[in-house]
N, C-alpha and C positions, 0 to 999 in steps of 0.2 A: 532482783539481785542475780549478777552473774557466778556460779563458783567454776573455778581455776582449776582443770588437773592436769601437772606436765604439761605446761604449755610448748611448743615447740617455737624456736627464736623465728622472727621474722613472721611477717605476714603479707610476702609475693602473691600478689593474685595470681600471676602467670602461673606460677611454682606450684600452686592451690587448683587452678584449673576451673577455676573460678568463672563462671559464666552465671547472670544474673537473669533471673525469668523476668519478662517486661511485659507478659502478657496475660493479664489476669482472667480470661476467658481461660487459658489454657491451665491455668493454677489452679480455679474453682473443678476442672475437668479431671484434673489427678487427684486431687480430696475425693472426685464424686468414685474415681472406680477404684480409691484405695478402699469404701466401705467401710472405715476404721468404726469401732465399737464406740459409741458414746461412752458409756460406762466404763473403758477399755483403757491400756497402757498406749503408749505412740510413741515413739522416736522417731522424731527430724532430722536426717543427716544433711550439714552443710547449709542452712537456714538464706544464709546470708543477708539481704537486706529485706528478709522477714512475706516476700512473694507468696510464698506456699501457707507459711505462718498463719499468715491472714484467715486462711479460710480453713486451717487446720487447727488452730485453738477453738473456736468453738463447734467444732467437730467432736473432737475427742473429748474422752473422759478427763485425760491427762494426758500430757503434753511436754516430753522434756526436747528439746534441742541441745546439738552439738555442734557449736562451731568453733572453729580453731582460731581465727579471726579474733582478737578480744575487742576490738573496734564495731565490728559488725556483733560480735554479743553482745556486746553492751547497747548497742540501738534495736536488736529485738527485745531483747528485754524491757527496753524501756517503753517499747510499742505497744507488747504484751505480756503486761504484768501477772496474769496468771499462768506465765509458761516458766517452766524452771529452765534454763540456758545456763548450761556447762561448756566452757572454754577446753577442749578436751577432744585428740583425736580420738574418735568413733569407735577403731578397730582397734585401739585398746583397752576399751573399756569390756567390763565384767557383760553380759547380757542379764536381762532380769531374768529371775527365775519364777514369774509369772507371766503367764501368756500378755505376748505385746504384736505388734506390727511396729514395720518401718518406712517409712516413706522423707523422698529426697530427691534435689536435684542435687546429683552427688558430682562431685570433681572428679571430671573422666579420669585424669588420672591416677585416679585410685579407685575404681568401677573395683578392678578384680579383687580388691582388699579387702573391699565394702559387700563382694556379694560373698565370698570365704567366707565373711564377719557371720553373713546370716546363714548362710546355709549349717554351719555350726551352731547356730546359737538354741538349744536344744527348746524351749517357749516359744520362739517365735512362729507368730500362725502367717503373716506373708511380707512380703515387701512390697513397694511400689517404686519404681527409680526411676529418675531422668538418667537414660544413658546414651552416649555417642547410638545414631542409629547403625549402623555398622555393627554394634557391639549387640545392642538389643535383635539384628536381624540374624547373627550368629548361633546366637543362643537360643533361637524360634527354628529353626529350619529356616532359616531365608535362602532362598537360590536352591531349593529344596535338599540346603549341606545341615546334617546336625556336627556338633560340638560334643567330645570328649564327656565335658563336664555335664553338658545337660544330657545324655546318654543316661550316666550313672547315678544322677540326682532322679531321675524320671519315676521313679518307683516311690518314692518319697514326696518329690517336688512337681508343680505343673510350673510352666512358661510358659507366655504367652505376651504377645506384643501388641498393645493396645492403640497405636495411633502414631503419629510423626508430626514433630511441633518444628516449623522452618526455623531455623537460624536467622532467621532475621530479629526474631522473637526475644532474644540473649542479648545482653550486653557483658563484655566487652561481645560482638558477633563472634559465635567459633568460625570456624570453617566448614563446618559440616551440619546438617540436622541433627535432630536428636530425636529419641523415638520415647516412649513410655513403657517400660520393662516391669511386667507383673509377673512377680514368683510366689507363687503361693504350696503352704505346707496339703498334702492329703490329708483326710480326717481318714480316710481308709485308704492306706498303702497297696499298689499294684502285688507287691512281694511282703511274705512271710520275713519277720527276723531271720528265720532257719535260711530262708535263701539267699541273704544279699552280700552275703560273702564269695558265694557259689556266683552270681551275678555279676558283682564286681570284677571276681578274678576273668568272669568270661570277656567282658567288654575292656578291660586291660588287654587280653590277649586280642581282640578284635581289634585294637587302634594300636597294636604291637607295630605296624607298619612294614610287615614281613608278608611276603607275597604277592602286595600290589591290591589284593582283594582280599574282601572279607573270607570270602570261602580259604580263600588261601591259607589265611593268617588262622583259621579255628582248624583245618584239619593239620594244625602242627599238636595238638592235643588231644582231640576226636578222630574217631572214625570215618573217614572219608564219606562213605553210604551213609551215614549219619546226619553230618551236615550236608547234604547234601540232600536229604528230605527234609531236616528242619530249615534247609534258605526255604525249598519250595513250597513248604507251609506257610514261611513270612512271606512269601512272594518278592523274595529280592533276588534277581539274576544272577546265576554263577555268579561273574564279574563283578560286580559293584562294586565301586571303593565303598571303604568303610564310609565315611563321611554323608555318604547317599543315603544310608539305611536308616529311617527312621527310630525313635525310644519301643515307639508299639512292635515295629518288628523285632526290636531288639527284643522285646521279653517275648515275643513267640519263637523266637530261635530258642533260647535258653529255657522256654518250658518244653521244646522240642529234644532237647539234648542234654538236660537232667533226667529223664526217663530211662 
């Protein structure tokens, strides 16, 4: 049985971003490094015609899906009758308040909603996503550039980019690859509560984009002499755009310059 929340009108593949996995080698393969708990909660974001499903219901302890589709709900569910399928977008739905995971091939075009969703959802121990690889190499150090977001989440969250599934693999074919984006929660945090405010504000001021360099942009609030031992402790050059510096240097600067 499918249940209905706020459905949204219309169901545009294009609009959805909608690309369907056609290759079940590569499905059985994101089940296997999701790890999901037997025993464990699961959310399926974006099901669609039930690819991942397959090898994801008897995986799991428990098994809900969400897809906004109520055409494509109602044929998972009728595939797989012990999966609960909710016609219902994703991100905005409540999270449980028992530890779960999530895993999906999510509609690129809402990658950034869907990983906000999780990174917020205070239970969740990780995710597993199909995302544009571009988007998954972003978020890894691809081109050895980090990202804002994974920066700040680093003390909290790991990423990590497990693989690249060709686009030919999809239907309708996107345009581009897609890569395998795992985010998973620390069981033990790089940083103290007490710190990550102190953290945060410092890596805001680092992607401040004032001075071209990191160095630049942190001696607008430290001591010059200061960051300037703590770059050469992380071993990031004077110069280095921000973008270059890796999460790990980042908390060696900032254990260098809360001192």
């Amino acid at each position: 049985m499918v249940r209905t929340v706020r459905p949204r009108p219309g169901n545009d593949r294009r609009r959805l971003s909608q690309n369907f996995l056609t290759d079940p080698a590569a499905a059985r393969r994101v089940v296997r490094l999701a790890g999901v708990d037997p025993d464990g909660l699961v959310l399926e974001v974006g099901p669609g015609d039930g690819a991942i499903t397959r090898f994801l219901a008897p995986a799991a302890g428990r098994l809900v899906a969400y897809e906004l589709d109520a055409r494509l709900a109602d044929r998972v569910s009728r595939r797989h009758p012990g999966v609960r399928v909710v016609c219902a977008d994703f991100t905005r739905v409540r999270p449980p308040s028992e530890p779960f995971s999530v895993v999906g091939n999510i509609p690129y075009s809402r990658t950034a909603d869907i990983v906000r969703w999780c990174l917020a959802a205070p239970a969740l121990t990780g995710a597993t996503l199909i995302t544009q690889w571009e988007y998954a190499a972003k978020r890894t150090g691809g081109n050895g550039r980090w990202s804002r977001l994974t920066v700040l989440t680093w003390p909290r969250w790991s990423w990590e980019r497990a693989g690249r599934i060709p686009r030919h693999r999809f239907h309708p074919v996107p345009r581009v690859d897609a890569g395998v984006l795992l985010l998973r929660r620390r069981a033990d945090p790089l940083l103290g509560p007490a710190d990550a405010d102190g953290y945060r504000r410092l890596v805001e001021l680092g992607f401040s984009g004032v001075g071209g360099s990191l160095r630049a942009s942190l001696r607008r609030a430290h001591p010059a002499r200061r960051v300037d031992r703590a770059l050469a402790a992380a071993r990031v050059p004077g110069g280095a755009p921000v973008g270059f510096v890796s999460p790990d240097q980042w908390l060696t600067v900032f254990e260098h310059l809360r001192r």
